[in-house]
C-alpha positions in Angstrom: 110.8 148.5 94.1 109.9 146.9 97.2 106.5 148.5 97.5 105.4 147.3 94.3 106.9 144.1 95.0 104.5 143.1 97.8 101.7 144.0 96.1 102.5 141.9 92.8 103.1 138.7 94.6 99.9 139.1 96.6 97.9 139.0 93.5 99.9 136.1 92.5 99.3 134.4 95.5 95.3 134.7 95.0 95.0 134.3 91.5 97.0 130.7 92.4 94.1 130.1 94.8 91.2 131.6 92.5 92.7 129.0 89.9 93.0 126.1 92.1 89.5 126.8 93.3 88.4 127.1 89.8 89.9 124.0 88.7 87.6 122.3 91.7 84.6 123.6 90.8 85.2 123.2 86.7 85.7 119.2 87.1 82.7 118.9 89.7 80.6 120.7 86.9 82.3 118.3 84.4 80.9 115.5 86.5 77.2 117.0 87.2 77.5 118.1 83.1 77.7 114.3 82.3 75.2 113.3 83.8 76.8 110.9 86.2 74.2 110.5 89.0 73.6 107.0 91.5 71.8 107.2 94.9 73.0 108.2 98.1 72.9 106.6 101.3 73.3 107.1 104.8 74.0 104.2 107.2 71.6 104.2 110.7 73.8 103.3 113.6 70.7 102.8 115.9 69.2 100.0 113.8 68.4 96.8 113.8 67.5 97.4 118.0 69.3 94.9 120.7 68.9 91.7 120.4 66.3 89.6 123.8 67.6 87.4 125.9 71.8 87.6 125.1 71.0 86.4 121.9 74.1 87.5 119.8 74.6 86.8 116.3 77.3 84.4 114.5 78.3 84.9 111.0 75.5 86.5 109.3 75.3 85.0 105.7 72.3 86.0 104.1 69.1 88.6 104.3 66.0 89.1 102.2 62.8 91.8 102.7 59.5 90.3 102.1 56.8 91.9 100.5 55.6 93.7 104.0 59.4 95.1 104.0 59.9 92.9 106.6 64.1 92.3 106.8 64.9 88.2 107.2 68.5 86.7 107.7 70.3 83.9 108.3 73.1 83.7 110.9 75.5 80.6 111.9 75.0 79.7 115.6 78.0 77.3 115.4 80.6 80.2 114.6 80.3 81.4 117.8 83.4 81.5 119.7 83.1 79.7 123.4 83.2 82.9 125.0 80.4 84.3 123.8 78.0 81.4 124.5 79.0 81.1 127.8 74.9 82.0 129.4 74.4 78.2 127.6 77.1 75.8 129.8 75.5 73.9 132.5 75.7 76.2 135.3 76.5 79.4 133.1 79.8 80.6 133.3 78.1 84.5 132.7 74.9 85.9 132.3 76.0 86.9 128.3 76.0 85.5 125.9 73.6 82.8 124.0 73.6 82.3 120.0 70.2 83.9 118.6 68.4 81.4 116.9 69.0 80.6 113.3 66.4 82.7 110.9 65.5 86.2 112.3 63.1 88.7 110.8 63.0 92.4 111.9 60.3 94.7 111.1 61.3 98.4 109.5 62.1 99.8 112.7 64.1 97.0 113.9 62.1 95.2 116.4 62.6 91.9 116.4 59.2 90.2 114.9 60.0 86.6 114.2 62.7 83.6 114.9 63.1 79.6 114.0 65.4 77.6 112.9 67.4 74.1 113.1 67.0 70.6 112.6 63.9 68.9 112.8 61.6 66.2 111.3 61.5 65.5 107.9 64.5 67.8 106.6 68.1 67.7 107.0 69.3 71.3 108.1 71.8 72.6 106.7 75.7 72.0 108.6 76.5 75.8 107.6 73.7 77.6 106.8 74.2 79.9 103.3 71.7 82.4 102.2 68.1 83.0 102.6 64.8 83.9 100.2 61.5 84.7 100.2 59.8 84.5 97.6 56.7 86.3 96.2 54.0 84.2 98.0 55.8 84.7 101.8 57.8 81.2 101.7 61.5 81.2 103.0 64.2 79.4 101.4 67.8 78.6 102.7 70.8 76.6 101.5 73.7 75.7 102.9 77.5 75.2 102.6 78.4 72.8 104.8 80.6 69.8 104.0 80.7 67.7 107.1 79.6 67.1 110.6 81.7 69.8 112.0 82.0 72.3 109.3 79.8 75.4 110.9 82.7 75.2 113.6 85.1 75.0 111.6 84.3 77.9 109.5 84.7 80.0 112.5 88.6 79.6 112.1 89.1 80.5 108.3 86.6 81.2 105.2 83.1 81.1 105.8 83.5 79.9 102.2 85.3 76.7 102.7 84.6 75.0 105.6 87.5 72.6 106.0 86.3 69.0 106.3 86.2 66.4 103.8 82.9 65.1 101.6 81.9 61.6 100.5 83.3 60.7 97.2 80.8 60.4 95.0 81.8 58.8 91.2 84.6 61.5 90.2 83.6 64.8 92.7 83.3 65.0 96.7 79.6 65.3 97.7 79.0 67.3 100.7 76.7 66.6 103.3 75.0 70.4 102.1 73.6 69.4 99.1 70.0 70.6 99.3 67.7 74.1 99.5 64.5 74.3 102.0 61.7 75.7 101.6 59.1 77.0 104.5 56.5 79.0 105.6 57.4 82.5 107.5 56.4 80.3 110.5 59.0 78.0 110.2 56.9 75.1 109.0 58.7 72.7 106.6 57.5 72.4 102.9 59.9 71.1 101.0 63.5 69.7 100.5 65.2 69.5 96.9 68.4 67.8 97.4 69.9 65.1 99.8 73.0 65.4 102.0 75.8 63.2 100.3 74.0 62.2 97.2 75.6 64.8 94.8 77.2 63.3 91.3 78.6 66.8 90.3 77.9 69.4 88.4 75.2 68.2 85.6 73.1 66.2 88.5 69.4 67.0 88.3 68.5 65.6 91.4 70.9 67.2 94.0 72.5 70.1 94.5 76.4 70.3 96.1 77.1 73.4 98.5 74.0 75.4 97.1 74.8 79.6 97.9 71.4 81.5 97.1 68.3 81.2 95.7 65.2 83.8 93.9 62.3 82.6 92.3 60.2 84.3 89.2 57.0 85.5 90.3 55.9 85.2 86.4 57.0 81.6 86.2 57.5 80.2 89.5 61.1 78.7 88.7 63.6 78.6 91.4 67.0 79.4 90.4 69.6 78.6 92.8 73.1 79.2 92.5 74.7 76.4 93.0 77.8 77.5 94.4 80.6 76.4 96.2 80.6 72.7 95.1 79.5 72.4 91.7 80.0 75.3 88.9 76.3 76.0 87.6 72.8 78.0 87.6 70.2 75.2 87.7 66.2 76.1 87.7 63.2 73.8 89.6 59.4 74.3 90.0 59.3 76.4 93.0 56.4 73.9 94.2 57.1 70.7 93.2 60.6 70.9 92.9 60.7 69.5 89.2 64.1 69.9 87.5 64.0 72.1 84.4 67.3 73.6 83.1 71.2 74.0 84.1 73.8 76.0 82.6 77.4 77.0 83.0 80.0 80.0 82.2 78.9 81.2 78.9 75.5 79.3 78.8 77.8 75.9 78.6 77.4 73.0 79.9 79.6 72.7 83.6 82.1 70.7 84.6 84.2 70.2 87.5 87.6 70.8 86.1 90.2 72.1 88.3 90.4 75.6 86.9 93.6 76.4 89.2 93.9 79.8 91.1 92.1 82.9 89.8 94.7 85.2 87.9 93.3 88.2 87.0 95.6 88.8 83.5 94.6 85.3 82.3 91.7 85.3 80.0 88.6 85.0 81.5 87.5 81.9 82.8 85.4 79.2 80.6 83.5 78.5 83.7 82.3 79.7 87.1 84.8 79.2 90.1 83.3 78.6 93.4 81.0 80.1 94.6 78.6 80.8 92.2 77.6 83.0 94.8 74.0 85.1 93.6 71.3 84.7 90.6 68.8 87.6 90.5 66.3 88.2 88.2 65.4 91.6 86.8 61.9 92.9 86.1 63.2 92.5 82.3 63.9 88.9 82.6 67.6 89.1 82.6 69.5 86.8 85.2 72.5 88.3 86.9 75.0 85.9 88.6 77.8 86.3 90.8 81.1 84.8 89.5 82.8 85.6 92.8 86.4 84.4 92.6 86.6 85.4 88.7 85.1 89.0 90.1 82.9 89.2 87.5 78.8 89.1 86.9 77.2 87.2 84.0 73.7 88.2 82.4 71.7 85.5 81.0 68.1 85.4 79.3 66.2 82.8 81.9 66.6 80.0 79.7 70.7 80.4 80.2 71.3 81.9 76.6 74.6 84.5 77.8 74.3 87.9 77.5 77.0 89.7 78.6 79.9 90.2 81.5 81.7 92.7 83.8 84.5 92.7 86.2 84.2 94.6 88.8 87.7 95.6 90.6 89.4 92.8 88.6 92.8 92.5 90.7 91.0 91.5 93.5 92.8 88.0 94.8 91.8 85.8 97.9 87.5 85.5 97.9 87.1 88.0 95.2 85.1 90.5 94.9 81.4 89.9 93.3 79.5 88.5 96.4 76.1 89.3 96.1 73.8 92.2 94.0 70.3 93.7 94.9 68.3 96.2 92.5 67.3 99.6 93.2 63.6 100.1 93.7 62.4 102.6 90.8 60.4 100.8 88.1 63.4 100.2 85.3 66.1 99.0 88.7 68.5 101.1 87.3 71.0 100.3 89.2 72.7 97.0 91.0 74.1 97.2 94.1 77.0 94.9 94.5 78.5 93.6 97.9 82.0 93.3 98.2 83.1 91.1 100.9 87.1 91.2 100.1 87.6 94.9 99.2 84.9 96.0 102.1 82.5 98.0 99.7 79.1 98.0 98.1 79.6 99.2 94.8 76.7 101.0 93.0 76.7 99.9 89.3 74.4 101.6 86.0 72.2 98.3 85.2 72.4 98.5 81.8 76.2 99.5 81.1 77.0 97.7 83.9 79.4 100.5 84.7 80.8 100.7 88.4 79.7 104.7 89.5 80.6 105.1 92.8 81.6 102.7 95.8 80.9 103.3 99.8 82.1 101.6 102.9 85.5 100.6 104.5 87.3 97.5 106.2 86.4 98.5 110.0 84.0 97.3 112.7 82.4 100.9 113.5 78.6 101.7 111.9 79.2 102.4 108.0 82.4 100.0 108.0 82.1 96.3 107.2 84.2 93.2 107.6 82.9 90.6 105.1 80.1 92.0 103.8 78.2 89.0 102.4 74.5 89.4 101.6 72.8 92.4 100.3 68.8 93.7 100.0 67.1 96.3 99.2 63.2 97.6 100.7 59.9 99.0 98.9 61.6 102.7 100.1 64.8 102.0 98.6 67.0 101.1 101.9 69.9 99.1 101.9 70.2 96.4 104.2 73.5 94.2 104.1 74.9 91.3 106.5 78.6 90.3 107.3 80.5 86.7 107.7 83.2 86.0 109.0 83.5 87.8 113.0 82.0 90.5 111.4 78.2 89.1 112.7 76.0 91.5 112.1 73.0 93.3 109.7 73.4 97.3 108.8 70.7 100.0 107.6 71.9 102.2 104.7 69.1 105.0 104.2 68.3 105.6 101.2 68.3 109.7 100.7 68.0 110.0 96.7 69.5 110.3 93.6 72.5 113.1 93.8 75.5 114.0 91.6 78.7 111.3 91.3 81.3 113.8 93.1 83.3 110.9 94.3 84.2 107.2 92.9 84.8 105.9 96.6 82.9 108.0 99.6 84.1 106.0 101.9 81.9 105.6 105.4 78.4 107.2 104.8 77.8 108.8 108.0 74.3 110.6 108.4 74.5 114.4 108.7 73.5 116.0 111.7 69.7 115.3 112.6 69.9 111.5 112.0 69.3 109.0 109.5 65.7 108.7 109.6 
């Protein structure tokens, strides 16, 4: 009895494991059966390279590659904590550290090529500088999110997305002291300003901007879009040379208005207009207009002359800053896919374009390679990399290589750590 005992259970035992490890293999070839495929990444720890002379970087709000897949971005200076600027008090407290410049560019391998920035004649720089553009003919654009005199410090100490001081009232909204975009060369010579600091009448004002996020302009029609953000509610368009008004819209394709829409809550029916920030507005190479409802966690597409297309939410219970922050395409000749940066739930989501489907998700709340802390701004090269920056004391840009399309095995991979032999 015993003998033949031992024996049975054994072979129960392994056809257990043959079936679990069945099971495994039958739901990843369920996965690979459908279809379901995105591109895979890998971050590289060794780039950008160190920074020259103790330069250091302060919230890191924005980053664009130009058309020589040189990487820009925009950092804040004045988020810097006193400790690490101490290289700049009169005599220096240390030999580390300094704030780098404003605007930095980086060329593929992460030498630093090119850095300007600040106030100057004939423009009023932004208080808290927000995003950064260039556009198809090499020009650099940045806005700004400032609201007073002493707003890029105070950012430092809560949101980069509401720096606490007060605007000038302005008929029935607050107009902030960032209510413009600038425009100029990869040199850092001016061009142009649209916009003036405490001049905004809200959210249907053609002339001024209020708290302006991001920018792209059309290479087929030279429009600016800018989305315009944390102040006022709205996509508006401008000649990208002139600076000419042409066309706003809303939530919906509506007309905005500043109404107090109260706290996001995400079992509510969706919001009949943007929260702040409108945070992104990218075009696709089919003329469709993407834009980042942050707080309401959701993207809008429009045709380009605001007509609405059609929404998604992407984690929709995500509460405090939400979680739509800013999208890039991927580089193959339809862009396929969008990938979205999500500064409160630490991720970059990798979405199907046209279903707008969420397919898989990397990254985690940390400070290490491959982890983020308030991933803000997101780009994409000619090869298909990934480059993304982060706010709040996160302060920093991140290379995710791009290594192909592959199988969906996983909705969240987590941290995307090269495989042995590197990243390059």
């Amino acid at each position: 009895m015993t003998r033949k005992f031992y024996p049975a259970l054994a072979f129960l035992a392994l056809a257990g494991v043959i079936g679990i490890v069945s099971a495994v293999f039958a739901k990843r070839a369920i996965v690979q059966a459908a279809g379901v495929q995105a591109p895979r990444f890998e971050v590289d720890p060794m780039w950008p390279k160190p920074l020259p002379n103790h330069w250091i970087l302060g919230q890191t709000i924005g980053v664009a590659v130009d058309a020589q897949d040189h990487i820009w971005i925009v950092h804040r200076a004045g988020s810097l904590e006193a400790g690490e600027q101490h290289a700049t008090t009169n005599p220096p407290i240390a030999q580390c550290c300094a704030p780098a410049p404003p605007v930095l560019a980086f060329d593929s391998e992460g030498n630093l090529i090119a850095h300007w920035g600040g106030p100057g004649n004939g423009y009023d720089w932004p208080d808290s500088n927000h995003g950064i553009t260039v556009d198809y003919k090499g020009n650099v654009w940045i806005g700004g999110n400032g609201r007073g005199r002493q707003s890029s410090r105070g950012a430092q100490n809560g949101s980069d997305e509401e720096p606490q001081t007060a605007g000038r009232a302005t008929g029935a909204v607050a107009s902030f002291n960032d209510n413009m975009v600038l425009k100029f060369t990869q040199d850092g010579n001016f061009l142009m300003q649209i916009g003036k600091p405490s001049h905004s009448k809200g959210s249907n004002d053609v002339e001024n901007l209020r708290l302006p996020a991001k920018t792209f302009v059309d290479s087929k029609t030279n429009e600016l879009y800018v989305a315009d953000g944390y102040g006022n509610h709205r996509v508006i368009v401008f000649d990208a040379d002139t600076g000419k008004y042409k066309r706003h819209w809303g939530a919906y394709g509506r007309k905005p208005d500043d109404a107090d829409l109260g706290r996001y809550d995400p079992n509510a029916p969706p919001a009949p207009q943007f929260r702040n920030p409108v945070h992104c507005a990218e075009l696709s190479v089919d003329g469709l207009l993407y834009v980042c409802d942050r707080v309401n966690d959701r993207i809008q597409v429009f045709k380009p002359d605001g007509t609405f297309v059609k929404e998604t939410f992407v984690d929709k219970p995500t509460l405090g800053s939400g979680s739509v922050w800013d999208i890039a395409f991927s580089k193959d000749a339809r862009q396929k896919y969008i990938y979205l940066a999500d500064g409160e739930n630490d991720r970059v989501h990798i979405l199907d374009r046209e279903s707008l489907e969420v397919l898989t998700s990397f990254g985690e709340g940390g400070r290490q390679p491959g982890e983020f802390y308030g991933v803000h701004s997101i780009a994409t090269d000619s090869k298909g990399n990934i480059y993304t920056t982060e706010t709040y004391r996160g302060q920093r840009l991140q290379k995710f290589v791009y290594k192909g399309i592959a199988p969906v095995t996983k909705k969240d991979q987590g941290v995307v750590w090269p495989k042995a032999g590197g990243s390059r």
